[in-house]
C-alpha positions in Angstrom: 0.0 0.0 0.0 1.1 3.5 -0.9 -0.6 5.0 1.8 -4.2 5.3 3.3 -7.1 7.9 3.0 -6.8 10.6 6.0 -10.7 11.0 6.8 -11.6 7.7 6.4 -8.5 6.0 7.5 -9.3 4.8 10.9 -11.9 3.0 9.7 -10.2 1.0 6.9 -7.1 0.1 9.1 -9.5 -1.2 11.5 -10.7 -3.8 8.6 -6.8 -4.8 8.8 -6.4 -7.7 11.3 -3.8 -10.8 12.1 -4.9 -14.6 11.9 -6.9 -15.5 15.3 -4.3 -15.5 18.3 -2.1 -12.9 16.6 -1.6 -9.0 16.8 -0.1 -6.7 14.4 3.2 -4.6 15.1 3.6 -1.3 12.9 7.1 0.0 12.9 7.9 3.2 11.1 10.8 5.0 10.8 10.6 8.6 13.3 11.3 11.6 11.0 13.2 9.1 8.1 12.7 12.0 5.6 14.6 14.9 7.8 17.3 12.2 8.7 17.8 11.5 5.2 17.6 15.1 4.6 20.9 15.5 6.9 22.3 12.7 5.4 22.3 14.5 1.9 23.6 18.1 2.7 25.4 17.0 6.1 24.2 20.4 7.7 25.8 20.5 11.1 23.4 23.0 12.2 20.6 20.2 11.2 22.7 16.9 12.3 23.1 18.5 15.8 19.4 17.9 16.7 20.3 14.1 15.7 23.3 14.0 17.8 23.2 16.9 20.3 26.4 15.1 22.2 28.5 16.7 19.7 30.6 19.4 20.6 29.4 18.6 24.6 32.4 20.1 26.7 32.3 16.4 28.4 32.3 14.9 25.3 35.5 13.5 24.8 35.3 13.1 20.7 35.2 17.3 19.7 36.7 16.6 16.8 34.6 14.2 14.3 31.2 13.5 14.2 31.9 9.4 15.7 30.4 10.0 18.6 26.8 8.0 18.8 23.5 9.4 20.3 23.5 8.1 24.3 27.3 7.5 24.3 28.5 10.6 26.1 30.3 9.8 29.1 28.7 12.9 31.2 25.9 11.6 33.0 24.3 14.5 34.5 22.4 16.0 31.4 20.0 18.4 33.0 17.4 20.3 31.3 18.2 22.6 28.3 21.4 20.3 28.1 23.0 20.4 24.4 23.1 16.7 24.8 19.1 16.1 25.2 17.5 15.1 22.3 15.1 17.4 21.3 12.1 17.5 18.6 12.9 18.5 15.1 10.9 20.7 14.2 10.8 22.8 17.0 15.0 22.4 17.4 14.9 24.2 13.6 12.1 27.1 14.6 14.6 28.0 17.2 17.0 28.2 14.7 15.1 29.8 11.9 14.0 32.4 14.4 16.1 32.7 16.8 15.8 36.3 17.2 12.2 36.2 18.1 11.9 33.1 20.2 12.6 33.5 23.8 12.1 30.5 25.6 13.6 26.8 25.3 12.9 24.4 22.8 10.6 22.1 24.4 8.2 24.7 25.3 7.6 26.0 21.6 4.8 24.2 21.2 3.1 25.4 24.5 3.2 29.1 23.0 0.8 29.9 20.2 2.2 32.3 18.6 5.7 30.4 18.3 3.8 27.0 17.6 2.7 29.0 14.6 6.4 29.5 13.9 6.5 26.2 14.3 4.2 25.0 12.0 5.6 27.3 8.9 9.2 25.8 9.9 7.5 22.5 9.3 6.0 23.0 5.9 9.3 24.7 4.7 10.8 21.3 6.1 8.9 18.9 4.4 8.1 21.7 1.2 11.7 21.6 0.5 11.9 17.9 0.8 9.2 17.4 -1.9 11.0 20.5 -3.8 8.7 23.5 -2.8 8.9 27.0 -3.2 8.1 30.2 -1.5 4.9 30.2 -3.9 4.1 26.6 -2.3 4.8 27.6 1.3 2.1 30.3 1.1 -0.7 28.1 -0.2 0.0 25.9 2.2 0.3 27.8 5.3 -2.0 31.0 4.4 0.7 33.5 5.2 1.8 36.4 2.5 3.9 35.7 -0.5 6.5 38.2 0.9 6.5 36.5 4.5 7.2 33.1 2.7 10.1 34.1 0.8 11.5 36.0 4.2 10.9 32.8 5.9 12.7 30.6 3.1 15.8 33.1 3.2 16.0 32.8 6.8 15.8 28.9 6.6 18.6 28.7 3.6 21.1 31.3 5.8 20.1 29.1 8.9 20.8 25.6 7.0 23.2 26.8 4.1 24.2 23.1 3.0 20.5 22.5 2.1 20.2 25.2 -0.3 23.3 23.5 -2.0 21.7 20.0 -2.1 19.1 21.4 -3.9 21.2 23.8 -6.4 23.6 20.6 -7.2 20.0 18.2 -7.3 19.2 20.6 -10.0 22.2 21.5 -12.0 22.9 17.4 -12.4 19.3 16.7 -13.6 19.4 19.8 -15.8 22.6 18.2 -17.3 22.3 14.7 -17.5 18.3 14.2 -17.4 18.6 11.4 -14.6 19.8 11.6 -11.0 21.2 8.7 -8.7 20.2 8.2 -5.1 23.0 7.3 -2.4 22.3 3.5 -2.8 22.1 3.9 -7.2 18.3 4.1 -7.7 18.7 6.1 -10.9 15.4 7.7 -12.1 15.7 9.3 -15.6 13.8 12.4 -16.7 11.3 13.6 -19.6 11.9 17.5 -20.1 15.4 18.3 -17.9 18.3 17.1 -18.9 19.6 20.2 -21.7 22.6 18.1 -22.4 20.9 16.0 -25.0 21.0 17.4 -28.1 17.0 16.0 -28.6 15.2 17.9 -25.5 17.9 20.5 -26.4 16.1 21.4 -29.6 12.6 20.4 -28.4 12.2 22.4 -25.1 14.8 25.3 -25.9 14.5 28.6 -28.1 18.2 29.5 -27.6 20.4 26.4 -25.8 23.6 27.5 -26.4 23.1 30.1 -23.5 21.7 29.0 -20.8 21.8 27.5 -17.3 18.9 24.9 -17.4 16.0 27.0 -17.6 17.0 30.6 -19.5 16.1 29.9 -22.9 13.3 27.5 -22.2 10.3 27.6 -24.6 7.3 28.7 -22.6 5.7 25.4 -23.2 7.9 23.6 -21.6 8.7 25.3 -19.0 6.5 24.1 -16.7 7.4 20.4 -17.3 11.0 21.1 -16.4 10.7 23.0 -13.6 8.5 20.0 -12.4 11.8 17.8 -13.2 14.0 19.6 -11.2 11.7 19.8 -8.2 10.8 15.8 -8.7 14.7 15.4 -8.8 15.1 17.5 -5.7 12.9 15.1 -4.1 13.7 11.7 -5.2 17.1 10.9 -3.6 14.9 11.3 -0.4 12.1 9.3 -0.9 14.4 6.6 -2.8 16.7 6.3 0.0 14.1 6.0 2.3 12.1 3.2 0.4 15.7 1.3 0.5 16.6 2.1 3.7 12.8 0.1 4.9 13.6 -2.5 2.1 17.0 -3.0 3.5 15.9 -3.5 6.8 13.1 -5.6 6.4 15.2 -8.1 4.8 17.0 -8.3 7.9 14.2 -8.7 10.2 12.7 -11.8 7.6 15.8 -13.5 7.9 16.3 -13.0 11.9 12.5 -14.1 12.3 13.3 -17.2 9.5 17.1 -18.0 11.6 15.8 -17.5 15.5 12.3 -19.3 14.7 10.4 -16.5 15.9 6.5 -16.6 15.1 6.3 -13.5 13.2 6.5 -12.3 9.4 6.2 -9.1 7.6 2.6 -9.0 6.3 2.5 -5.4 4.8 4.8 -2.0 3.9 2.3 0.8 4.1 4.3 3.6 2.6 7.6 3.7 5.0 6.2 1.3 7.6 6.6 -2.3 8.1 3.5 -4.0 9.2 4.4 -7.3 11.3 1.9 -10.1 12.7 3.0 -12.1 15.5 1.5 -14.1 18.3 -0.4 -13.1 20.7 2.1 -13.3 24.2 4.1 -10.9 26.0 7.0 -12.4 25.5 6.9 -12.9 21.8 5.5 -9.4 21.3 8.8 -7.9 23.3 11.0 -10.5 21.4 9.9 -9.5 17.8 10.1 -5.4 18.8 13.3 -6.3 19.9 14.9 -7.9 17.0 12.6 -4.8 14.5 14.7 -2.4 16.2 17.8 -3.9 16.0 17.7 -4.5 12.2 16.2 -1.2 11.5 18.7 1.1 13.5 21.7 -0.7 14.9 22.1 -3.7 12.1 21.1 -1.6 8.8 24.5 -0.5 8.0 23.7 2.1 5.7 27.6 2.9 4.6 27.9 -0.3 3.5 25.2 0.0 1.1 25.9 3.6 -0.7 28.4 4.3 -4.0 31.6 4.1 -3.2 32.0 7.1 -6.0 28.8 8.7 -6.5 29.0 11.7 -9.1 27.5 14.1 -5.9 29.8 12.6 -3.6 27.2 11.4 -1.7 27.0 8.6 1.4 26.0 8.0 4.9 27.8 9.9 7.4 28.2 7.0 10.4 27.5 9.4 13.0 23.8 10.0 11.9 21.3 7.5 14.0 18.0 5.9 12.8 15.2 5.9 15.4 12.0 3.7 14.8 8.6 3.7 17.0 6.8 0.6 17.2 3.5 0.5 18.2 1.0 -2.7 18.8 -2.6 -3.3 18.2 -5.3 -6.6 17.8 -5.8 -4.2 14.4 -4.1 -1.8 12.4 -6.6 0.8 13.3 -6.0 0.3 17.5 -2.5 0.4 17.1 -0.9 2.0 20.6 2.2 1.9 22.6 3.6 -1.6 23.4 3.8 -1.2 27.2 0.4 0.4 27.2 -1.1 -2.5 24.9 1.1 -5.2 27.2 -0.9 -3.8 30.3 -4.1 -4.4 28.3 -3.5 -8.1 27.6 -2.1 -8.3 31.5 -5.6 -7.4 32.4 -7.4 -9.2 30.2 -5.7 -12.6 31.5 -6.7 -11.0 34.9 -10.3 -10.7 34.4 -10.4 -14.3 32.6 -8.6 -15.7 35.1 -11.5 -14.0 37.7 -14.0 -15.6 35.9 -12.7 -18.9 35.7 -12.0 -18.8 39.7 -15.4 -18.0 39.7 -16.9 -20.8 38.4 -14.8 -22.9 39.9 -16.3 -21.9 42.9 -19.3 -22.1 41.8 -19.3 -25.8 41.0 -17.4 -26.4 44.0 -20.9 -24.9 45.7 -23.2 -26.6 43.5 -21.3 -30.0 44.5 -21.7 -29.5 48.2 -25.2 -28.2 48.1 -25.9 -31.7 46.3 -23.8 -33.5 48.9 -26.4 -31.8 51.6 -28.9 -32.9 49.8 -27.9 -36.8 49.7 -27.0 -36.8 53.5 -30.7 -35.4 54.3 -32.5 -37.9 51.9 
């Protein structure tokens, strides 16, 4: 499945259940598109929020980036510490507006009026991700043409290396008509691409002056501007489709090798849908081994061009995270120590009942045991 209708969602993933005695695990990558993003332009300003131990006067690795989320030695991280993780989005409004926002990060989102900052740092996020544009931000989040493009220039001058992802995303599809993710899914082009002589002469008044869209016949402009945005956005979403692919590989053969009674039933967009049985421990046992394939064992250097014409691979220092959540459904999926406590007091209440009875009968059979003695 590609992905499932908002409105009417709950109601279809409800109509997705196990076999009788099973539950469903959904595990999804936690902001995989940002991540990625980071990956690509290696923005230290953006891959601090994913590993805020860096540059920590305790931590002992100031040089490099080797030093893994959790592994600083200083132990006493209070509040507002540069090594507490903190959420994206509000870690990049404070960044974006750092002149106007005067309180910590985690309490963004308990201030309206910087929760709408918030919101607009989001959309320029994921716009920019998906190729978008000032004109894009403003349809999207209601505010003026001019406050869009203000916002955007803050955002580039805030995260400069993402501004140069998408300038060298869109100069190598407006030369070559394809463009490579970090793994080598290659996706070719229609319109951009002004290196070939044939869209050369079909899209362009005047191609022996231009810099991939000066020149352009007014027809085609609008398909190649498409191209380049499409080409800003598909070493994301082709990495990350890899990136789930890769790891759920690993968890079929760790479920196939440990004899584990689970198997991958569905990908729902970026998320793997498991089925397992219907006991505590097996629950904890398959979210266990998930997790472990798709953030410790997925090895994502191992998989990317050694010489990819952007220069492009994993930085090791970057972390995965992945939530899990478990359900009898798809569409009463919750937290696994919240839905553990549910089964716990099912058993309970079954258990009750079948004290209960046994009681019962044990009543019944001395009522009729009074009853013999007096006939």
């Amino acid at each position: 499945m590609q992905q499932l209708p908002k409105k009417a969602g709950k109601y279809i993933r409800g109509c997705i259940i196990g076999k009788p005695k099973t539950c469903l695990i959904s595990a999804d990558y936690a902001g995989q598109e940002i991540r990625i993003l980071a990956a690509y332009t290696r923005d230290e300003t953006l891959m601090r929020a994913y590993n805020p131990c860096y540059k920590c006067e305790h931590n002992p690795d100031k040089v490099g980036w080797f030093s893994k989320l959790g592994n600083c030695p200083f132990e006493n991280h209070d509040e507002g510490s540069e090594c507490n993780t903190v959420d994206i989005h509000s870690y990049i409004t404070k960044q974006v507006y750092a002149d106007k926002i005067n309180v910590p990060i985690e309490q963004i989102k308990n201030v309206p009026e910087f929760n709408k900052m918030r919101s607009i740092c989001k959309s320029v996020t994921f716009g920019l991700a998906y190729g978008g544009t000032e004109y894009g931000l403003s349809r999207s989040t209601g505010i003026p043409l001019d406050e869009a493009r203000e916002v955007m220039e803050k955002y580039f001058a805030t995260f400069k290396s993402i501004k140069k992802y998408i300038h060298d995303c869109q100069l190598y599809v407006d030369q070559h008509g394809e463009i490579m993710d970090m793994v080598g899914r290659r996706r070719k082009f229609e319109f951009a691409g002004w290196e070939d002589p044939a869209k050369a002469a079909q899209n362009y008044e005047d191609w022996k002056f231009r810099d991939g869209l000066r020149g352009l016949k007014k027809e085609w402009g609008k398909m190649v501007r498409a191209d380049r945005r499409a080409a800003t956005n598909f070493p994301i979403q082709g990495l990350a489709a890899s990136m789930t692919k890769i790891a759920a590989a690993n968890i079929y053969n760790r479920f196939l090798n440990e004899d584990v009674p689970a198997q991958i039933v569905q990908f729902i967009h970026d998320e793997v849908l498991v089925m397992c049985r219907k006991d505590p421990e097996v629950i904890n046992q398959t979210i266990d081994i998930i997790r472990d394939c798709m953030v410790n064992k997925i090895d994502m250097p191992s998989h990317c061009l050694h010489n990819h014409p952007l220069g492009w691979n994993w930085p090791a220092h970057l972390p995965m995270n992945v939530e899990a959540e478990v359900g009898d459904s798809y569409g009463d999926i919750m937290e696994p120590e919240e839905y553990l406590e549910k089964i716990e007091q099912v058993k309970n209440a079954l258990d009750n009942e079948e004290t209960v009875e046994i009681q019962s009968n044990e009543e019944k059979s001395v009522e009729l045991t009074d009853a013999e003695d007096v006939l």
